[in-house]
N, C-alpha and C positions, 0 to 999 in steps of 0.2 A: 421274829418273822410273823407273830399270830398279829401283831397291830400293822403291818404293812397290808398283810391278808385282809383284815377290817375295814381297812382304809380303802384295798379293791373293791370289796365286796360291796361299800356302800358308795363307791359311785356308778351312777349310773350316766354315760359320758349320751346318749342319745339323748335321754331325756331331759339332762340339762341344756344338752343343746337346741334341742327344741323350746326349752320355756325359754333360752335367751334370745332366742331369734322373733317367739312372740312378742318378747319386750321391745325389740329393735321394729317390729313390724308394727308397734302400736304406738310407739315413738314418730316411728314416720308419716304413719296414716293422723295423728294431730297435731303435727309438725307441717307448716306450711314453707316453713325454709328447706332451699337445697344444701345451707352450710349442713343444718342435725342431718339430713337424711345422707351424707355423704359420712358425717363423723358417728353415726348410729352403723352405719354398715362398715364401718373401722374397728369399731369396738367392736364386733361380734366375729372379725376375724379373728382381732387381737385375743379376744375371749375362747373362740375354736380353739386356737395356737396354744394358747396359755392350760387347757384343761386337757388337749392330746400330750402336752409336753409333762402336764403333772401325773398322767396317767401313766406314762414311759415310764419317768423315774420308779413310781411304788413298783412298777413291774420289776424294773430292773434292778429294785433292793432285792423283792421276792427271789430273782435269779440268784444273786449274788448270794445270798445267806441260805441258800440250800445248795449252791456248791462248796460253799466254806462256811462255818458260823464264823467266820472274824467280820468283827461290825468295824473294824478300818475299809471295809471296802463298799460300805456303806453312801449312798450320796446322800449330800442335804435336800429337803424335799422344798420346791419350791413354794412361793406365797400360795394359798390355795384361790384357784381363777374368781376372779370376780369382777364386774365393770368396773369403771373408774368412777371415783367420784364424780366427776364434768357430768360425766352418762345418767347417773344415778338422779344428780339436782336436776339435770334436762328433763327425765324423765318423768321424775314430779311434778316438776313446774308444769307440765304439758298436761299430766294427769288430774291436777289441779283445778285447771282448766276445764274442764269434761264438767258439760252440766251434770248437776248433782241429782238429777233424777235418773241417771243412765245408775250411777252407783249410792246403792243406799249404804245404810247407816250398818246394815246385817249382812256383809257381801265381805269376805274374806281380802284384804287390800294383797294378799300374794297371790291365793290359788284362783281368786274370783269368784269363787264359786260361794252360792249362798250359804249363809249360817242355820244350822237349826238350832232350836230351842235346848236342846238336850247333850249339845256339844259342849266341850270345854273349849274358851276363850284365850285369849289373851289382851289385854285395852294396854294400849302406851301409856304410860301416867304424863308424860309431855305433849303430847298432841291426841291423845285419845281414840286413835286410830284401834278398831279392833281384828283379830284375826284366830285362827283357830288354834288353838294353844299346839296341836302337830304342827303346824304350817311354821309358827315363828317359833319353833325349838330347834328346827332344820335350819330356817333363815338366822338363828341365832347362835348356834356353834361355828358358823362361818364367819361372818359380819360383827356379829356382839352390840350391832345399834338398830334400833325400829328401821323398817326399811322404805317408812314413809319418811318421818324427818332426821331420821340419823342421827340422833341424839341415843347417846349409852345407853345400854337394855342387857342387863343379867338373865340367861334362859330360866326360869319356873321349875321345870325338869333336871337341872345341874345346882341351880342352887333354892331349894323350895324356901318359901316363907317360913320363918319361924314361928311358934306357937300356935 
């Protein structure tokens, strides 16, 4: 029951839903097609749907194993919510896009928020995209790829460098 309880604890169902709807709303605003702005706001139902229904479930293990500890009545937890890939490459491609003076080289590619000097980092050794080592340790127990180009990415904090 204590890893169902963790698993509640650390989502926060507002707050993601809030940074997906920014990603849908920034999708759309440099998206000049009505097919993305119509399949952007699909995804972010489907995305809604997908992280109230992964919510239910942890809840309803926590129900179940504190009326009984038998873990037969246990359910499988679903995939945990995330866009589709279609979403994801659209999203790039679009962000891509965006003159490169709007985002510098020091600008977090998830939180957006500028880098200070004194932060830990993280750079993709594939596409050298950098982000704040908190930002893609969160984006990377979910994902497990850069979430610029999607290429395989081990989190720093689960598995540190040797020597």
């Amino acid at each position: 029951m204590d890893s169902f309880q963790r698993i509640k604890d650390s989502i926060d169902i507002n707050n993601s839903l809030k940074l997906a709807k920014e990603m849908v709303e920034k999708l759309i605003s440099l998206s000049n097609r009505p097919q993305i702005h119509q399949f952007a706001n699909y995804e972010f139902q489907q995305y809604e749907g997908k992280i109230t229904n992964y919510s239910q479930v942890v809840e309803l293990n926590i129900q179940n194993l504190k009326k009984s500890s038998d873990i037969s009545s246990i359910c499988p937890l679903p995939e945990f919510p995330s866009f589709s890939d279609k979403f994801m490459t659209e999203y790039w491609s679009e962000m891509d896009k965006k003159p490169s003076i709007e985002l510098s080289d020091s600008e977090c590619y998830i939180c957006f928020s500028e880098m200070k000097s004194d932060e830990k980092i993280l750079e993709c050794e594939h596409c050298k995209k950098i982000t704040h080592l908190e930002c893609a340790s969160k984006w990377l127990q979910i994902h497990r790829s850069c979430g610029h180009c999607r290429q395989k990415q081990l989190d720093p904090n689960e598995f540190p460098a040797l020597g």
